[in-house]
Each structure stands twice: as structure tokens, then as C-alpha cells.
C-alpha positions in Angstrom: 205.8 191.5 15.5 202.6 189.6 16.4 201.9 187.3 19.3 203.4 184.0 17.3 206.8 185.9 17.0 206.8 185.6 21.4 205.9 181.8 21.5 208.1 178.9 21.2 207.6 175.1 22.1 210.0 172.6 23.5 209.4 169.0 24.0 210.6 166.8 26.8 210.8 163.0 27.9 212.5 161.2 30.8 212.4 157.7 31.1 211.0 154.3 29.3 207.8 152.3 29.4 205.5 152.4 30.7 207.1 154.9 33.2 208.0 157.5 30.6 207.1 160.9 31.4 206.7 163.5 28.8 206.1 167.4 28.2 205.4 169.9 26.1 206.0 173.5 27.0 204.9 176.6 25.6 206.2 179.8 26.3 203.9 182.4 25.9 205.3 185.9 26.2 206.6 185.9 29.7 204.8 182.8 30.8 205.0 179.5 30.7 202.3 176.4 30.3 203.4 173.0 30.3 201.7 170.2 29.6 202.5 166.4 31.5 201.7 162.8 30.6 203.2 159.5 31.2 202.4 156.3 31.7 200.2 154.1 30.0 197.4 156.4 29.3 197.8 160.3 28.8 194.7 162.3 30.4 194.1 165.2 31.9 194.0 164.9 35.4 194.5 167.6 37.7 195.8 171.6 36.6 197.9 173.9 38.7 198.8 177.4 38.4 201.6 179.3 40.2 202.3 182.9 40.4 205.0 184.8 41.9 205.2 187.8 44.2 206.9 189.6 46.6 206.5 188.3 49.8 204.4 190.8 52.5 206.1 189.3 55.5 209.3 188.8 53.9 209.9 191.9 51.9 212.2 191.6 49.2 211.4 187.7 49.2 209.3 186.2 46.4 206.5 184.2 47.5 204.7 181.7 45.0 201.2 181.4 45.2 199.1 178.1 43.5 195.8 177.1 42.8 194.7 173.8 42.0 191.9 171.5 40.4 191.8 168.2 40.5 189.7 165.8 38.1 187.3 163.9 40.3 189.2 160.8 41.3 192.2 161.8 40.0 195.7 161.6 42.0 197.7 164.3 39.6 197.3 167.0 41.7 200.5 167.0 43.7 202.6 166.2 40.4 201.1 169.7 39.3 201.2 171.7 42.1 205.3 170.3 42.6 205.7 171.3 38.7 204.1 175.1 39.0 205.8 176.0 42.2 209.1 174.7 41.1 209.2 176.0 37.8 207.0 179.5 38.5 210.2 179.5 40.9 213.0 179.0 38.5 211.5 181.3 36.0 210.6 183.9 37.9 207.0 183.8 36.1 203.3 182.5 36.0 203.4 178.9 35.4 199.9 176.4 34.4 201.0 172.4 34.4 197.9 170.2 33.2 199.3 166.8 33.9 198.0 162.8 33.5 199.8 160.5 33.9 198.5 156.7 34.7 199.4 152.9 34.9 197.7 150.4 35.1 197.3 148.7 38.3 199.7 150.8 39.8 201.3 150.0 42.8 203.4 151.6 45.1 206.8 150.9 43.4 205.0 152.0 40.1 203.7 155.4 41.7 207.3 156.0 43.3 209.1 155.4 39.4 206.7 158.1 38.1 207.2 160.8 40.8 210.6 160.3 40.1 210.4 160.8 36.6 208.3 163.4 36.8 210.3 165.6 39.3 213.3 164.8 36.9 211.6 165.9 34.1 211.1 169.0 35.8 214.5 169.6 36.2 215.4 168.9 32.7 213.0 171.7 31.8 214.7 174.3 33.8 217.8 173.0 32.5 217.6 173.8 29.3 
């Protein structure tokens, strides 16, 4: 068996124009990397990976920890960081999400419709 026989990809999409979020997850070995754009313009704009652990004050409690990086100017951070922690959780795993996602002259309402989408896609990952 060679490292191709441990990797499979799943795609994902939640919602329509130009609030549609997509995903493409790869899982390698025992880890996961995911991959998040939406929006008008797919970029990469901020990456986050999470780790868990047992917890040292907590023993016998897992702990996740995340690192971040951010594009300069770029707002994708917290949709990563969300992603990681919540599916490094789930899985029980190490987890990377590289997301962009971007519309144009976004507003508030606009921002709100993709955070929701997003965080739904989420969950439709760990659902299936």
C-alpha cells in the first residue's frame, strides 16, 4: 500500500451566488486539510492549523491548539481559525483550512450570509 491508498477527497458546497461557499477536503492519513472559497472571487486568504492534545490543566481533557496567518489585508482569518478548531475537534486530528472567500463591496448583511454559510459548511463536513 503506498501513501495514495490513505488519501481520499470530498467536495462540498452550501449555498447560492454569490454567497456560495465551497470545500475541498483531503484526507491525508490521519489528517485532514481543507481547502475554503466562496464568494465572488476564490483566494487565499488567511491559513489555520489546529492540533489536539491532552489538556495539562485538565487531564484527560483534549485541548486544541491553532496557529494562524493571515494574508496582509485579508479578513479570512476567523473563518479558518472557526473551521480548524471545530473540525481538529470533531475528528480528533490535526486539521489546516486555507480559506478566501470575497464579495464585492461587501456589506455587513453580505459578511453575515457568508459566515453563515461557511460555519454550515463546516457542519456538513463533519456530517458526512
Amino acid at each position: 500500500m503506498n501513501s495514495y491508498d490513505e488519501m481520499k477527497v470530498k467536495r462540498y458546497t452550501y449555498g447560492v451566488t454569490p454567497y456560495c461557499i465551497q470545500a475541498i477536503v483531503t484526507f491525508v492519513g490521519q489528517d485532514i486539510s481543507v481547502t475554503i472559497g466562496g464568494g465572488n472571487r476564490y483566494h487565499i486568504g488567511a491559513v489555520a492549523i489546529a492540533t489536539p492534545s491532552e489538556s495539562i490543566i485538565n487531564p484527560g481533557k483534549t485541548t486544541i491548539t491553532t496557529s494562524v496567518m493571515a494574508v496582509l489585508g485579508h479578513k479570512d482569518d476567523v473563518l479558518a481559525k472557526d473551521a480548524a478548531i471545530k473540525l481538529s475537534r470533531h475528528f480528533n486530528t490535526t486539521v489546516t483550512v486555507s480559506v478566501g472567500v470575497h464579495v464585492d463591496d461587501a456589506d455587513i448583511l453580505d459578511i453575515e450570509k457568508l459566515l453563515e454559510n461557511s460555519k454550515l459548511l463546516v457542519e456538513q463536513i463533519i456530517q458526512n
